[in-house]
Residue frames as a rotation matrix with the C-alpha (Angstrom) as fourth column:
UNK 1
-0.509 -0.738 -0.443 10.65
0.012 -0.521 0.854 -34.45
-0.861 0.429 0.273 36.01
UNK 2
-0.885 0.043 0.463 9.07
0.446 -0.205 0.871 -35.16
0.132 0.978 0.162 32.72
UNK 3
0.196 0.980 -0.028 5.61
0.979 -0.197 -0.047 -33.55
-0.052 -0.018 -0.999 34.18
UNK 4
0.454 -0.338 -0.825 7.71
-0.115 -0.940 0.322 -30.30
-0.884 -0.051 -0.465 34.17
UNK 5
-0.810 -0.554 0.194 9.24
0.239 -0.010 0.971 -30.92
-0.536 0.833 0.140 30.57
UNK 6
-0.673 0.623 0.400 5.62
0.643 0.224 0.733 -31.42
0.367 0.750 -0.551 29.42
UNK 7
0.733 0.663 -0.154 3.99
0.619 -0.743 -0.256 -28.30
-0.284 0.093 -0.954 30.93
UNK 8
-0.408 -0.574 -0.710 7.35
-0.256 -0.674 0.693 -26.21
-0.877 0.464 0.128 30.05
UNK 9
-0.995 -0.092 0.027 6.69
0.052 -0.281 0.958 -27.39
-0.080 0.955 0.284 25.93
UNK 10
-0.132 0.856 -0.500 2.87
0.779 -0.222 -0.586 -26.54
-0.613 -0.467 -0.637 26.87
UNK 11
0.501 -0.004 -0.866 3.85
0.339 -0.919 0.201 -22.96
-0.796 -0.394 -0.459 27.03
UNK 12
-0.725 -0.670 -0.159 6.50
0.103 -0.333 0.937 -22.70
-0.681 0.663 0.310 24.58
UNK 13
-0.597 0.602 0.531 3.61
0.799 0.505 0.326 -24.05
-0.072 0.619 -0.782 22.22
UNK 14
0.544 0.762 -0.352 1.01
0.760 -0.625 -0.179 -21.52
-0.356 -0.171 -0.919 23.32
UNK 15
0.003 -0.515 -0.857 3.37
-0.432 -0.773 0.463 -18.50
-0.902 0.369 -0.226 22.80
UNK 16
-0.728 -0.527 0.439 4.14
0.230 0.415 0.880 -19.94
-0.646 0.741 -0.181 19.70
UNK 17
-0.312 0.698 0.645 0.58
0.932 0.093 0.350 -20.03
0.184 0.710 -0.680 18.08
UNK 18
0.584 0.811 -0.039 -0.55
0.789 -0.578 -0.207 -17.02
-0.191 0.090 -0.978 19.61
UNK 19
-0.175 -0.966 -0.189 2.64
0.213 -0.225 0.951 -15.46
-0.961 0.126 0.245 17.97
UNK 20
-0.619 -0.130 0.774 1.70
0.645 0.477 0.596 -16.51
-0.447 0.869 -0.211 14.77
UNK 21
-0.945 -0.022 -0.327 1.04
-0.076 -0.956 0.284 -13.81
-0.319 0.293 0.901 12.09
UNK 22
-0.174 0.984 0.033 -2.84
0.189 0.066 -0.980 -12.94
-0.966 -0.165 -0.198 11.23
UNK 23
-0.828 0.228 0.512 -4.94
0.516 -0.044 0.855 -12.48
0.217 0.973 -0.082 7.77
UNK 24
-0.500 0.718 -0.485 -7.48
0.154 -0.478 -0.865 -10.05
-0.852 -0.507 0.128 6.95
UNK 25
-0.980 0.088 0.179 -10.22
0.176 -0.041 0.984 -10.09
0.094 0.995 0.025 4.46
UNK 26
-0.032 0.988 -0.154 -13.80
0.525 -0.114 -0.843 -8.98
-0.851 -0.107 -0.515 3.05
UNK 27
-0.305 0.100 0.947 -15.61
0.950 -0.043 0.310 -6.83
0.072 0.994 -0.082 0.52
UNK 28
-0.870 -0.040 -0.491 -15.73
0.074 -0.996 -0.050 -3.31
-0.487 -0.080 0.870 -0.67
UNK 29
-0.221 0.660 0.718 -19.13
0.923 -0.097 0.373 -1.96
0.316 0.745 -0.588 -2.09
UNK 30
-0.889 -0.245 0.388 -20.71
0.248 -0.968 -0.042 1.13
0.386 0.059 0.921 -2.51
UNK 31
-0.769 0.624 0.140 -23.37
-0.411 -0.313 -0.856 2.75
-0.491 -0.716 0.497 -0.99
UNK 32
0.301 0.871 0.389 -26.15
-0.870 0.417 -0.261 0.66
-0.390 -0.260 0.883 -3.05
UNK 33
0.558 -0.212 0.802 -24.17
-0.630 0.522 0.576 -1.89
-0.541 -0.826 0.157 -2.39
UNK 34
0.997 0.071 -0.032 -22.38
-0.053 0.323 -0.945 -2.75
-0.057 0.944 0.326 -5.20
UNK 35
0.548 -0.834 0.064 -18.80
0.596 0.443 0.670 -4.05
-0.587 -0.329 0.740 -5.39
UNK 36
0.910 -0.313 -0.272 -16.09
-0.393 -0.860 -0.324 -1.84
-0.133 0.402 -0.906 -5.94
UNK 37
0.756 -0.631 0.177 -12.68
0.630 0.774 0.069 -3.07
-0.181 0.059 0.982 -7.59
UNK 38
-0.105 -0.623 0.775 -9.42
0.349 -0.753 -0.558 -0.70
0.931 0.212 0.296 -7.73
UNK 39
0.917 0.397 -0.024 -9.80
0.127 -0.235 0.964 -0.25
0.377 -0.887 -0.266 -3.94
UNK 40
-0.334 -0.927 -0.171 -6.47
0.022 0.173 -0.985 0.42
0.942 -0.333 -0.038 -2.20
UNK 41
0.849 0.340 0.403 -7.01
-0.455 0.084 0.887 -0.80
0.268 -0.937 0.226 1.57
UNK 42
-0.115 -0.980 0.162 -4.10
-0.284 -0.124 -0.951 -0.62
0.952 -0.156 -0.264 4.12
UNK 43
0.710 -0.067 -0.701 -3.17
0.669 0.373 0.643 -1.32
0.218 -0.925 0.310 7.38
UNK 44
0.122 -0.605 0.787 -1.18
-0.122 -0.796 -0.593 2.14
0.985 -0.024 -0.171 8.15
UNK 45
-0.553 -0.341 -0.761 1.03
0.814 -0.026 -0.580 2.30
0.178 -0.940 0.292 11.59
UNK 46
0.315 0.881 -0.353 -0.60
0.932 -0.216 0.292 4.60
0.181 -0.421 -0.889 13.89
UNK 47
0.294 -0.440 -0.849 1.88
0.505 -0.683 0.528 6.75
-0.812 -0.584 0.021 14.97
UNK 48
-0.492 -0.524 -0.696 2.99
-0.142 -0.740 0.657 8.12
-0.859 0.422 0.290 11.42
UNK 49
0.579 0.814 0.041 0.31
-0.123 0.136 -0.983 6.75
-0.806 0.564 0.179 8.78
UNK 50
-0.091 -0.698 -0.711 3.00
-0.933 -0.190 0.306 5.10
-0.349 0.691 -0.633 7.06
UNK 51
0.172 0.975 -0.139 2.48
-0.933 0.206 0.294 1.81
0.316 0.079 0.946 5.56
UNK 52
-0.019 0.112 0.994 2.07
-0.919 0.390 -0.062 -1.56
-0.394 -0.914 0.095 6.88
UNK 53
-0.553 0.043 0.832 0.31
0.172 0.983 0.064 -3.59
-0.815 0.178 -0.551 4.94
UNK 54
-0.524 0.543 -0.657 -1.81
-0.550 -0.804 -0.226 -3.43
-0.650 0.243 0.720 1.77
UNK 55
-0.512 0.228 0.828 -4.25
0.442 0.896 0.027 -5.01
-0.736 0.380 -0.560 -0.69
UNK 56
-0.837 0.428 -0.340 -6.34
-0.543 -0.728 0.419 -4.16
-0.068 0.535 0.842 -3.80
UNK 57
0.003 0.901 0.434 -9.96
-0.119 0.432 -0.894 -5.51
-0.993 -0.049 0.109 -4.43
UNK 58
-0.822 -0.246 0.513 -10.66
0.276 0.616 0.738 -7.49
-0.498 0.748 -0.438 -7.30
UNK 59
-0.837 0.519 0.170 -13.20
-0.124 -0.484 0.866 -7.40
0.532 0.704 0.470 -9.94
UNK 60
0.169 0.983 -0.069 -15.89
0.119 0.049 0.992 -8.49
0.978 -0.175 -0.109 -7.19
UNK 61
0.425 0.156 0.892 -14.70
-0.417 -0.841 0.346 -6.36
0.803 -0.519 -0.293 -4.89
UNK 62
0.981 0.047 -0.188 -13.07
0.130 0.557 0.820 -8.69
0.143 -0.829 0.541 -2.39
UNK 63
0.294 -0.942 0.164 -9.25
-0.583 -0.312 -0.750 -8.21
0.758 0.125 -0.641 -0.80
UNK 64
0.891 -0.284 -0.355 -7.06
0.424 0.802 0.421 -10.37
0.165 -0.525 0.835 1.28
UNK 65
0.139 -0.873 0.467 -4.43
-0.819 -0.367 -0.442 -8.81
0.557 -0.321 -0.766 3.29
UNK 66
0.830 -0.055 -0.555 -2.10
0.270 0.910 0.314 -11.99
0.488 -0.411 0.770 5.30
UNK 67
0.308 -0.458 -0.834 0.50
0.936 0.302 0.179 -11.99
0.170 -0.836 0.522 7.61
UNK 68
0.598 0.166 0.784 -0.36
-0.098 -0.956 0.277 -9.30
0.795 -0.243 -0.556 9.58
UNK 69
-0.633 -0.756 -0.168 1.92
0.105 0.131 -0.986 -8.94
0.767 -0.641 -0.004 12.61
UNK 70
0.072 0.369 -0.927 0.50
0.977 -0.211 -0.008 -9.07
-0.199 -0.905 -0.376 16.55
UNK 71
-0.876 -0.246 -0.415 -0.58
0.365 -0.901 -0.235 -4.68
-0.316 -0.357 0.879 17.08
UNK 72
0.369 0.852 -0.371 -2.66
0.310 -0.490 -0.815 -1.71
-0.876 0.185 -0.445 16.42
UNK 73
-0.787 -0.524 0.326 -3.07
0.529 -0.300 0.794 -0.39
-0.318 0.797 0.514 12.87
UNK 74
-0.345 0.647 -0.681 -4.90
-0.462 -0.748 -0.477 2.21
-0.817 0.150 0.556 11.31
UNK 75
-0.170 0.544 0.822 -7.22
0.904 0.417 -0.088 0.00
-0.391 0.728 -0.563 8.33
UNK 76
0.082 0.468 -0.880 -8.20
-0.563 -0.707 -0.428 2.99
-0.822 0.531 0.206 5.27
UNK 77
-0.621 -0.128 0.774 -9.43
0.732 0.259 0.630 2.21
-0.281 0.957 -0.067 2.03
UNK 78
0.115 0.551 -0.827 -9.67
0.220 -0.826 -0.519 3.87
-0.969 -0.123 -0.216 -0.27
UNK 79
-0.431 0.014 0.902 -10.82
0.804 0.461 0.377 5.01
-0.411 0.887 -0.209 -4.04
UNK 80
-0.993 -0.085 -0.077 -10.60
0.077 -0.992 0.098 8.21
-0.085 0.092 0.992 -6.04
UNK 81
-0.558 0.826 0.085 -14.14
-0.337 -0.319 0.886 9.68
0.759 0.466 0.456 -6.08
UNK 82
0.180 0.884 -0.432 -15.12
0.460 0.313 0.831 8.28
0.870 -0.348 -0.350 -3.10
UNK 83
0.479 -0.282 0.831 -14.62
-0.812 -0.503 0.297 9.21
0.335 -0.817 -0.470 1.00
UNK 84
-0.243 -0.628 -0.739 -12.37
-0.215 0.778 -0.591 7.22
0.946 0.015 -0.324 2.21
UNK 85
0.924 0.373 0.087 -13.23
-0.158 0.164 0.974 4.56
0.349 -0.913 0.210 5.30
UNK 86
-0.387 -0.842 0.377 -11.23
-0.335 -0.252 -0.908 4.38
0.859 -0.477 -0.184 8.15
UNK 87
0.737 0.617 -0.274 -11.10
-0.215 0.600 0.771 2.24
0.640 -0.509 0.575 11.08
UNK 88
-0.263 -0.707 0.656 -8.72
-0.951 0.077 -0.298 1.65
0.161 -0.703 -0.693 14.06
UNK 89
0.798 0.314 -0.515 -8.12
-0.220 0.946 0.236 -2.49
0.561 -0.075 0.824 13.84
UNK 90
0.260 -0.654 0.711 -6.29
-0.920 0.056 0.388 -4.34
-0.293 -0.755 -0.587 17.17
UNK 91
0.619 0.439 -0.651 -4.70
-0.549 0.835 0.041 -7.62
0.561 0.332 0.758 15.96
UNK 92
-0.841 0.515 0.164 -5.27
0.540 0.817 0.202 -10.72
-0.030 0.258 -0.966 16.44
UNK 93
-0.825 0.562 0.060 -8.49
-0.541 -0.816 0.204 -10.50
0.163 0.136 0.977 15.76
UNK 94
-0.423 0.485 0.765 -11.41
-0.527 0.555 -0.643 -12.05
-0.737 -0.676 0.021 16.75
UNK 95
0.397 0.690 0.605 -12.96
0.665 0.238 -0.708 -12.75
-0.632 0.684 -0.364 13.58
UNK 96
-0.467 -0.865 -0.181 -10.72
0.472 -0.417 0.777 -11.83
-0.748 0.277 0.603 10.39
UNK 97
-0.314 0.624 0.715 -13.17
0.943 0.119 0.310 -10.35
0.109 0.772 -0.626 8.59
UNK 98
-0.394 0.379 -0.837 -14.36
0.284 -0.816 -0.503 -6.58
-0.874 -0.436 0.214 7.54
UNK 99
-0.026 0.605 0.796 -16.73
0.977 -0.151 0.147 -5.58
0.209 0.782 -0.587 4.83
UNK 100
-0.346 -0.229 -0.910 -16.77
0.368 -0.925 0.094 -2.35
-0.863 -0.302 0.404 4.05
UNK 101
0.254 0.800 0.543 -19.35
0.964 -0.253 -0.079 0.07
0.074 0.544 -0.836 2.27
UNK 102
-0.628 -0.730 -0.269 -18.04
0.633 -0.680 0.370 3.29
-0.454 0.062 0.889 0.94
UNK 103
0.437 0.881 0.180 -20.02
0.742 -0.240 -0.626 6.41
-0.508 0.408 -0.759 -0.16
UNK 104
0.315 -0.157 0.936 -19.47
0.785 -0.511 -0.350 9.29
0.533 0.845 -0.038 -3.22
UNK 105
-0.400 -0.129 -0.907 -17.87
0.571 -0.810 -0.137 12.57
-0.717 -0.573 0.397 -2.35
UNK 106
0.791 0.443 -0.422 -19.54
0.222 -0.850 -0.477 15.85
-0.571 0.283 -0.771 -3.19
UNK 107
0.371 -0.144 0.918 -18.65
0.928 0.019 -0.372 17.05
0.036 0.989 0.140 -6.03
UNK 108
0.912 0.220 0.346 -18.99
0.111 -0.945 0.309 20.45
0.395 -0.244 -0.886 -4.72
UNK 109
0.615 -0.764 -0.194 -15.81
0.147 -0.131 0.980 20.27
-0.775 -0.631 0.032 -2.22
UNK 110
0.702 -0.632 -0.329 -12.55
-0.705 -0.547 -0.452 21.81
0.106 0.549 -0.829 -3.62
UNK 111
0.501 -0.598 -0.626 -9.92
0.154 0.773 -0.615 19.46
0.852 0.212 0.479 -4.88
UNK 112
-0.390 -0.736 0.553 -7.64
-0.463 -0.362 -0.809 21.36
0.796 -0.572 -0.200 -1.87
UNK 113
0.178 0.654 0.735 -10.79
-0.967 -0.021 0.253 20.15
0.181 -0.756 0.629 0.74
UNK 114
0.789 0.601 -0.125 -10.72
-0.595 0.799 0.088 16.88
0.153 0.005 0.988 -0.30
UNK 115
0.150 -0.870 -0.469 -6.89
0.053 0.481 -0.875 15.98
0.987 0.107 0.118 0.15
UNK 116
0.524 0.199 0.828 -7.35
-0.739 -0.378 0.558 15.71
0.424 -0.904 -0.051 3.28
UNK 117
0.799 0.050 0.599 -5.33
-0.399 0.789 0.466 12.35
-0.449 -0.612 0.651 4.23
UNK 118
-0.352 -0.918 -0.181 -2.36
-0.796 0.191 0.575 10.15
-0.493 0.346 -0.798 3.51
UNK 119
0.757 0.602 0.255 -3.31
-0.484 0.778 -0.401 7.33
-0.440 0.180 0.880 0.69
UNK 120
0.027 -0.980 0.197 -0.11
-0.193 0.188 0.963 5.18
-0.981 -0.064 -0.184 -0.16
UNK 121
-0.955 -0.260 -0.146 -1.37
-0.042 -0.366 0.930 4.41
-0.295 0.894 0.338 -3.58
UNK 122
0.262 0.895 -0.361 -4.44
-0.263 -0.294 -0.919 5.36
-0.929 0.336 0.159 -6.03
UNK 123
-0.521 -0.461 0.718 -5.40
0.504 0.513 0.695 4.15
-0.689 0.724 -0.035 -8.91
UNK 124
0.052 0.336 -0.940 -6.33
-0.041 -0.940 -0.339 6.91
-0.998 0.056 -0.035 -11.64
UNK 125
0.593 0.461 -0.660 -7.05
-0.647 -0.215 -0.732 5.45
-0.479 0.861 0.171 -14.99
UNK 126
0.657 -0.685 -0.315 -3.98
0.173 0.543 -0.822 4.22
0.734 0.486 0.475 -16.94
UNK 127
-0.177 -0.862 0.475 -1.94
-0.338 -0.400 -0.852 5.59
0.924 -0.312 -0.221 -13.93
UNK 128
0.612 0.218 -0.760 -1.11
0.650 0.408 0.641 4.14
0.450 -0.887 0.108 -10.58
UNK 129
0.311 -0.244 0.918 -0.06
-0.302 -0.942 -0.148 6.89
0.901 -0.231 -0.367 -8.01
UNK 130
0.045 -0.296 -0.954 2.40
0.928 0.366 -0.070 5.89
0.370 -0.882 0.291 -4.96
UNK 131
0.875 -0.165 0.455 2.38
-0.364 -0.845 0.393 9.06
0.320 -0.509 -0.799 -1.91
UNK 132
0.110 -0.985 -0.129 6.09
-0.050 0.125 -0.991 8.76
0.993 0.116 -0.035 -1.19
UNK 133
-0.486 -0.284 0.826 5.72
-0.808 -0.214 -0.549 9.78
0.333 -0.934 -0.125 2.41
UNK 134
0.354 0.681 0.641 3.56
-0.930 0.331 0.162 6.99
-0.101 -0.653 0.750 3.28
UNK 135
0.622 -0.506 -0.598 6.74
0.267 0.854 -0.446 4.34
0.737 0.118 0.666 3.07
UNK 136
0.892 -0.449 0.052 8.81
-0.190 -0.267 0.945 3.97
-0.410 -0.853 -0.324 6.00
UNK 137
0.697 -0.717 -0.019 12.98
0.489 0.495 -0.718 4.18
0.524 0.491 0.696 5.06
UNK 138
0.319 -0.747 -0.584 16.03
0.893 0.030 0.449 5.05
-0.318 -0.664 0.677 6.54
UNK 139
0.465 0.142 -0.874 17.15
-0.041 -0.983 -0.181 8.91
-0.884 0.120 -0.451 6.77
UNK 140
-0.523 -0.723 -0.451 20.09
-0.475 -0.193 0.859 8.23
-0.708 0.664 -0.243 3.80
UNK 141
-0.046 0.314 0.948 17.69
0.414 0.870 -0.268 6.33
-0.909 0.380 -0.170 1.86
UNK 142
-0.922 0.016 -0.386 17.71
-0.383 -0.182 0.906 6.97
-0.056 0.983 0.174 -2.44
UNK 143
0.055 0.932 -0.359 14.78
-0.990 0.003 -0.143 6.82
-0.133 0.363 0.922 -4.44
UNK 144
-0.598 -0.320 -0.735 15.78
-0.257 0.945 -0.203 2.68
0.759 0.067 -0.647 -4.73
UNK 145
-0.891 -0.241 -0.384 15.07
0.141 0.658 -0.739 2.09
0.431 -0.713 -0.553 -1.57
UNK 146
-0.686 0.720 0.102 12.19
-0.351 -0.206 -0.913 3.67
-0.637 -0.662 0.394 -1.26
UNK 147
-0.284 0.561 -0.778 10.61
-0.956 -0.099 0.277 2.04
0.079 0.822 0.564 -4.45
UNK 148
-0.792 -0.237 -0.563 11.43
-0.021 0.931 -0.364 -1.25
0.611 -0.276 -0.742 -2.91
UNK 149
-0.898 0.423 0.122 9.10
0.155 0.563 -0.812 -0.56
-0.412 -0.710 -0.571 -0.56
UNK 150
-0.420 0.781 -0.462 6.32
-0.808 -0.554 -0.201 0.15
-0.413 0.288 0.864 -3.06
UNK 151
-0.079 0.213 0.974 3.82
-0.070 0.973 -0.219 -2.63
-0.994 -0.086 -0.062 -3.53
UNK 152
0.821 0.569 0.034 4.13
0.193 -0.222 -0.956 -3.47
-0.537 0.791 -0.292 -7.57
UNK 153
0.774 -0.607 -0.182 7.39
-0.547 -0.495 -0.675 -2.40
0.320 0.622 -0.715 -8.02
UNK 154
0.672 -0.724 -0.159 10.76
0.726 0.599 0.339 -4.70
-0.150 -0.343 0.927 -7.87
UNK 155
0.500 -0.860 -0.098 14.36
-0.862 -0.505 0.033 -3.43
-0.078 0.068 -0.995 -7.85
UNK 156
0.864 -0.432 -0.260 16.47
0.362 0.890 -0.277 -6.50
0.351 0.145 0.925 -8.59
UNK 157
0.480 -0.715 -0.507 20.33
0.414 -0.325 0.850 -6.14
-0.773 -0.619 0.141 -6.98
UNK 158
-0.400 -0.913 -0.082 21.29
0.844 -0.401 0.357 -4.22
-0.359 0.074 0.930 -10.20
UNK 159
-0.676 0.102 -0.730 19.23
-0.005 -0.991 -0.134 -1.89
-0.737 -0.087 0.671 -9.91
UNK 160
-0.967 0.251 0.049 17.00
0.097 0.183 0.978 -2.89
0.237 0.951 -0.201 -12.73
UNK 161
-0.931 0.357 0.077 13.31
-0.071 0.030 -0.997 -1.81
-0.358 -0.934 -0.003 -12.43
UNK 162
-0.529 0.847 0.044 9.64
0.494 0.266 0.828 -3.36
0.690 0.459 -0.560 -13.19
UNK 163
-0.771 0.626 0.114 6.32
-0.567 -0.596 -0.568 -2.00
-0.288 -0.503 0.815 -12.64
UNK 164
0.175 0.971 0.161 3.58
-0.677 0.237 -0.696 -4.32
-0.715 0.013 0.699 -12.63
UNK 165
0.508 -0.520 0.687 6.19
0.332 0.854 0.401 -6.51
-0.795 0.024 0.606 -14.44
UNK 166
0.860 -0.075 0.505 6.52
0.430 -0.426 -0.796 -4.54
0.275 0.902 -0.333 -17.07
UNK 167
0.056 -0.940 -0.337 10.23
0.981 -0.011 0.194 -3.24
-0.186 -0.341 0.921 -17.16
UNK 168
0.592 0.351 -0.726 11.03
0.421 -0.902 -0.094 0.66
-0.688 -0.250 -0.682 -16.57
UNK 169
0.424 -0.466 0.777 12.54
0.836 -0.129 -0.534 2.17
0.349 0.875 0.335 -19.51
UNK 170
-0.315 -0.538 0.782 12.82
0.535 -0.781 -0.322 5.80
0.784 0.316 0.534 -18.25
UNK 171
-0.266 0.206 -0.942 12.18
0.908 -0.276 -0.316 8.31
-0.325 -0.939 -0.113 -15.08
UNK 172
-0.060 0.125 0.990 10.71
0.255 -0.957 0.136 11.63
0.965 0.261 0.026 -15.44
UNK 173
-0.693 -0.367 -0.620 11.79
0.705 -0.522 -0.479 14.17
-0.148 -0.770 0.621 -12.97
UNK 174
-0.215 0.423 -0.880 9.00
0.045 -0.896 -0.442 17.09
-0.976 -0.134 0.174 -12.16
UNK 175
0.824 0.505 0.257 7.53
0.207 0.153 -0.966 15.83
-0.527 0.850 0.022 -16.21
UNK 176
0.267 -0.721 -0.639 11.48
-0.891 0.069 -0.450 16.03
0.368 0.689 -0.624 -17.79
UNK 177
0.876 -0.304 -0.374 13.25
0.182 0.927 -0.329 12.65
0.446 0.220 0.867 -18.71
UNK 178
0.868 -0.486 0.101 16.12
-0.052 0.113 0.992 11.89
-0.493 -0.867 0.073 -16.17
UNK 179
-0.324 -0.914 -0.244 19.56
-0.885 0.201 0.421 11.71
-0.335 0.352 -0.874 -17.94
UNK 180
-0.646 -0.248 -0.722 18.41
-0.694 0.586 0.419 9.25
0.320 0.771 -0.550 -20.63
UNK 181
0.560 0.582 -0.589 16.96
-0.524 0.800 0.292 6.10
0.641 0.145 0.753 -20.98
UNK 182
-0.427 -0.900 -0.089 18.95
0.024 0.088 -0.996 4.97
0.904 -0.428 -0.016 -17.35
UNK 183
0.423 0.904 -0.063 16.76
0.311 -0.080 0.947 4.39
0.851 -0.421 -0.315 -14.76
UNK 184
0.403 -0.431 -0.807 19.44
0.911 0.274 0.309 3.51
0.088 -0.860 0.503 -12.07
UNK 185
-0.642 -0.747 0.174 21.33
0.529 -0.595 -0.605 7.02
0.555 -0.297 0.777 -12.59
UNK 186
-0.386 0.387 0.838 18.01
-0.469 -0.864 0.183 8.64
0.794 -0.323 0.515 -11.25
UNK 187
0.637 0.450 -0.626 16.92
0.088 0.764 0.639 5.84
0.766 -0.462 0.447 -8.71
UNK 188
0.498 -0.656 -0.567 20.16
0.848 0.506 0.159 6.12
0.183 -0.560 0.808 -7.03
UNK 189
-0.877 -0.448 0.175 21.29
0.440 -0.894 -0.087 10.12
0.195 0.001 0.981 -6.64
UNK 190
-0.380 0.560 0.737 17.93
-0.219 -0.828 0.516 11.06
0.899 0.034 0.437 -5.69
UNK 191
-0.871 -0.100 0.481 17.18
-0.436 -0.298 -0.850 11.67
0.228 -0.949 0.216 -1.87
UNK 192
-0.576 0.765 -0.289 13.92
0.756 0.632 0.168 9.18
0.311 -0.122 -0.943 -0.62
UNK 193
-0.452 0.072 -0.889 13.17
0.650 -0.655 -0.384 12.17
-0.610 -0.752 0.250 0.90
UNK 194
-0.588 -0.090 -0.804 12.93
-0.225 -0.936 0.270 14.48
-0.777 0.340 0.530 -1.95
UNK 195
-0.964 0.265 -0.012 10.45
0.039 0.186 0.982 12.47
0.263 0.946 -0.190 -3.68
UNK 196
-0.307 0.951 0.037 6.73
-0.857 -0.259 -0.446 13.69
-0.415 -0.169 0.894 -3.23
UNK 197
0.505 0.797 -0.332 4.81
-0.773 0.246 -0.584 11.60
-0.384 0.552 0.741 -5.88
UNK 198
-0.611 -0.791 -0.024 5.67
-0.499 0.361 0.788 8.17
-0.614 0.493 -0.616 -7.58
UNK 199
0.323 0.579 -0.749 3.53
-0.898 -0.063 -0.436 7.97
-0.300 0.813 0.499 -11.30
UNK 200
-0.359 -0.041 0.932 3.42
0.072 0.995 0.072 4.44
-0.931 0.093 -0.354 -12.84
UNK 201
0.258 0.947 0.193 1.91
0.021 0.194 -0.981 4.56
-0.966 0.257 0.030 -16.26
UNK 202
0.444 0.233 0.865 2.13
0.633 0.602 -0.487 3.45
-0.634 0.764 0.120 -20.31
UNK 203
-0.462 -0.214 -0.861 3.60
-0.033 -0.966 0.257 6.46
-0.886 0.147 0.440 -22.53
UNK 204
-0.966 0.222 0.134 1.89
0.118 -0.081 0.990 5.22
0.230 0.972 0.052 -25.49
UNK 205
0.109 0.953 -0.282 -1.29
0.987 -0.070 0.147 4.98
0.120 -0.294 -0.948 -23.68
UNK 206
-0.302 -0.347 -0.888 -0.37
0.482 -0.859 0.172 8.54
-0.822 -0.377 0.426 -22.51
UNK 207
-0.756 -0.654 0.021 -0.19
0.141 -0.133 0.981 9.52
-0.639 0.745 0.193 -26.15
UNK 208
-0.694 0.673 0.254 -3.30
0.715 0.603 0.354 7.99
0.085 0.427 -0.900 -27.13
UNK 209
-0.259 0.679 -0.687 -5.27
0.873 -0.139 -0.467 10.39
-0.413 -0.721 -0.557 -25.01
């Protein structure tokens, strides 16, 4: 009897660890080989290129993405001005580690050429840019729920909302101010659905420019 107790918690054991969620990390540089920081690098689901997981590189280029779940995922980073890399990663992995060396797009290509992909967010100066479609929510979901899943952004349970800690004062709708200085009346009456684009960014810095 207890040789069968002790190969049954064997097994349990084994399932257990190889259960146990993965980490991925390495370094972005450019094509003479220099470290890029402001990278956005994902882990997008295959079947809809929505996201998974996500990370930004630091100032010396390096990112750390952890508990990854057991599957396939679709790895892109990416960084305005450049092509974006792309990679089909199975995890586990053997060896958590990917380095990655990105090169300039052509200048030449039309802004229309070059949109050529989902990128959940981008970072564009004083502005951080979320692609709305590339968050997975429920059909009735409100613009709440779908900010929740944006990485950067909290919703607290009354509705109160920070970007990059910094607390949201106001929403612009299509570049007009939402019914006041109320975040929650536009968070919460607009359709997840019906939001294309979600802008992040300073109005005084705005101003400045």
């Amino acid at each position: 009897m207890r040789r069968i107790v002790l190969l049954f918690l064997s097994f349990l054991l084994t399932e257990n660890v190889c259960a146990q969620p993965s980490s991925l990390q390495g370094m972005v540089v450019d094509s003479s080989l220099q470290s890029l920081s402001f990278v956005t690098v994902s882990l997008l689901y295959p079947e809809d290129s929505t996201l998974a997981y996500f990370g930004v590189t630091d100032s010396y280029g390096k990112y750390s993405i952890t508990n990854i779940r057991e599957g396939s995922y679709l790895f892109v980073s990416s960084l305005l001005g450049y092509k974006s890399f792309r990679k089909t990663l199975k995890f586990p992995l053997d060896k958590g580690t990917l380095d990655v060396r990105m090169t300039p797009r052509s200048t030449l290509l039309r802004e229309a050429e070059i949109v050529d992909e989902r990128i959940p967010v981008i970072f564009k100066n004083d502005t951080i840019e979320y692609d709305g479609a590339a968050y997975r929510v429920n059909p009735d979901a409100d613009a709440e729920d779908l900010l929740k899943k944006m990485p950067g952004i909290e919703v607290d349970k009354s509705g109160n909302v920070k970007a990059q800690g910094e607390e949201v004062k106001s929403v612009l709708v299509d570049g007009k101010e939402f019914f006041g200085n109320d975040p929650k009346v536009a968070t919460r009456n607009i359709p997840a659905d019906a939001v294309n684009k979600v802008q992040v960014f300073d109005k005084k810095a705005k101003k400045s420019n």
